[in-house]
C-alpha positions as CSV (number, residue, x, y, z in Angstrom):
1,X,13.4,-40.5,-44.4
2,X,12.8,-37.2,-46.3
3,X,9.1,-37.2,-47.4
4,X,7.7,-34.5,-49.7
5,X,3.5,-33.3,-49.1
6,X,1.5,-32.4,-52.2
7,X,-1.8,-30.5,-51.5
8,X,-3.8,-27.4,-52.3
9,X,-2.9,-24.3,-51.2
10,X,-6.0,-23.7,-49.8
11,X,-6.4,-23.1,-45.5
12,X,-8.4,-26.0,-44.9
13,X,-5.7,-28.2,-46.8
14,X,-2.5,-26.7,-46.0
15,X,-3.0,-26.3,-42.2
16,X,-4.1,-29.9,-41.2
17,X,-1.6,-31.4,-43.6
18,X,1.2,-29.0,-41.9
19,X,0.5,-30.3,-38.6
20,X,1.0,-33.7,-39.9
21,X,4.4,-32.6,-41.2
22,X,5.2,-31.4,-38.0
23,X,4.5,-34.5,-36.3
24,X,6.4,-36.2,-38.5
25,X,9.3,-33.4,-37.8
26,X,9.1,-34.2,-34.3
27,X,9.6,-38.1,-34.8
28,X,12.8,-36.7,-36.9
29,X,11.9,-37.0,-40.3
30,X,12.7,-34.5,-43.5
31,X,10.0,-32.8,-44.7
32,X,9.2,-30.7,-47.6
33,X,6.1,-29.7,-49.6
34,X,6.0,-29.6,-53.1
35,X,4.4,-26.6,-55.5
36,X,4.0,-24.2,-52.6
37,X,5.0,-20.9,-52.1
38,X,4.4,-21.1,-48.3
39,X,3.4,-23.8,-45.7
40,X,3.7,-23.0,-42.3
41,X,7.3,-23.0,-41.6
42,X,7.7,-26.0,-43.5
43,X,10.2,-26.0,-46.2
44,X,8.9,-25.8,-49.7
45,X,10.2,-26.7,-53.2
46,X,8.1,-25.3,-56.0
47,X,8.3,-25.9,-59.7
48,X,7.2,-22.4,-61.7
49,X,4.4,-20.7,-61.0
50,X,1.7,-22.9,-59.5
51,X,-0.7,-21.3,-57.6
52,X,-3.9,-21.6,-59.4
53,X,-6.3,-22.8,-57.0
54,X,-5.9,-19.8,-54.6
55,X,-5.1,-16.9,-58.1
56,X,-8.4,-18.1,-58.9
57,X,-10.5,-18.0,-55.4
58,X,-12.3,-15.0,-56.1
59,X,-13.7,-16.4,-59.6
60,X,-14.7,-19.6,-58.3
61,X,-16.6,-17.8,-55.3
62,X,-18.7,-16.3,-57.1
63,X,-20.1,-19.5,-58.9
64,X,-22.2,-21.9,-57.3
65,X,-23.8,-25.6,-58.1
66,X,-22.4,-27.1,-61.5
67,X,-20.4,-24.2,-62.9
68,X,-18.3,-23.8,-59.8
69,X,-17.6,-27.2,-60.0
70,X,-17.1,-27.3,-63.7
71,X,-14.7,-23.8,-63.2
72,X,-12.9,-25.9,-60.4
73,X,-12.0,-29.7,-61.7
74,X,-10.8,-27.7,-64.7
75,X,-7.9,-25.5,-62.4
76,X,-7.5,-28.9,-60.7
77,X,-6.6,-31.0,-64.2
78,X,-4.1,-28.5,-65.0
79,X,-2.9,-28.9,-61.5
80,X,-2.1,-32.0,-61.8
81,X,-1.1,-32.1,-65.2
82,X,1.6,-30.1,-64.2
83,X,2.6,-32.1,-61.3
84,X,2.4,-35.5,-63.4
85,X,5.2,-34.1,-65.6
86,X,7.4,-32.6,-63.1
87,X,7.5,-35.0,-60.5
88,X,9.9,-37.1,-61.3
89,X,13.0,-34.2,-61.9
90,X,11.6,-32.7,-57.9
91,X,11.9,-36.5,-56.6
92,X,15.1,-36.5,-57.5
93,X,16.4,-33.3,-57.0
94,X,14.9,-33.0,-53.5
95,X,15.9,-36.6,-52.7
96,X,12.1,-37.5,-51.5
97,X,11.6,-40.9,-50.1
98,X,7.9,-40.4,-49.8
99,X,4.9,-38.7,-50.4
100,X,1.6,-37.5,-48.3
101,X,-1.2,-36.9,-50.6
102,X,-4.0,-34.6,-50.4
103,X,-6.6,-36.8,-52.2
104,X,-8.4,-33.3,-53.4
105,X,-5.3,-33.3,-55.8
106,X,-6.8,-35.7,-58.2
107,X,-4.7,-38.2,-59.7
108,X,-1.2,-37.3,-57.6
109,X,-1.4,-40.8,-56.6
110,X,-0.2,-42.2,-60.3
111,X,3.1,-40.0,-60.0
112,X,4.1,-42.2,-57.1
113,X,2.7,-45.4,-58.8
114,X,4.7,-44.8,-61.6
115,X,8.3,-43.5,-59.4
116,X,7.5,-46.6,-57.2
117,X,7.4,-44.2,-54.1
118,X,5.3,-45.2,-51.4
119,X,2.3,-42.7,-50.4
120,X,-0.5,-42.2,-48.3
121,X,-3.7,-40.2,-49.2
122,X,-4.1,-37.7,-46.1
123,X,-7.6,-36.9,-46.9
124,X,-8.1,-33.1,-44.9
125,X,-11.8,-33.2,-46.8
126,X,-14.4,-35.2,-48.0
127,X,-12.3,-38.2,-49.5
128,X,-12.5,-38.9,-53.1
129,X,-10.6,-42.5,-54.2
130,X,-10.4,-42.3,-58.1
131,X,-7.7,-44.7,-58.1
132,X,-9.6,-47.6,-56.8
133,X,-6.4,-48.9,-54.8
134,X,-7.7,-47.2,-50.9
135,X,-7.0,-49.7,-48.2
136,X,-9.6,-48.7,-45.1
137,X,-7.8,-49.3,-42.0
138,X,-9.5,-51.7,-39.0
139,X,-9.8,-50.8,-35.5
């Protein structure tokens, strides 16, 4: 199964989501990330330029409280704006079967729901569920 990773390309996202694709390397499945320039080792597909999040890192650090998180929803939007419309052409072309999700990527989910991919949300952070459809697992 070839499964593609969408996530920020932020430390605290990237890392814990490329040990998961390691893992699933090591139980022998294809893995790519999607939008990145670099993750890891882990091969990467990337549609233009789309490295906002970290181009903007210094800006954003600088801003606390409202305005920071204003300044960042707004990088994020276009984010996924981006990624809504492209999706579909780098399923294809890369021949994904799945996706991981970073749940910080707001909305990423409805490009699966739409392609009729199956997903999971790996949430790295706190975890945000704007999509209402989170299933909690039982123990």
């Amino acid at each position: 199964m070839k499964i593609g990773f969408i996530c920020l390309n932020l430390p605290g996202h990237l890392n814990p989501m490329t040990a998961v694709a390691h893992q699933l390397q090591t139980r022998g499945h294809d893995v790519v990330f999607l939008y990145l320039p670099d993750a890891n080792g882990i091969p990467c597909i990337q549609a233009g330029k789309n490295d906002a999040v970290n181009a903007t890192r210094p800006a954003v650090s600088k801003l606390a409280g409202w305005e920071a998180l204003k300044f960042y929803n707004g990088i994020i939007a276009k984010e996924t704006e981006k990624i809504l419309e492209s999706l579909p052409q780098m399923v294809e072309r890369a021949g994904i079967d799945a996706l991981v999700l970073d749940p910080m990527q707001f909305f990423a989910e409805l490009g699966a729901m739409k392609l009729g991919l199956p997903y999971v949300s790996v949430a790295v952070a706190f975890y945000l569920d704007y999509s209402g459809q989170t299933r909690m697992a039982r123990r």
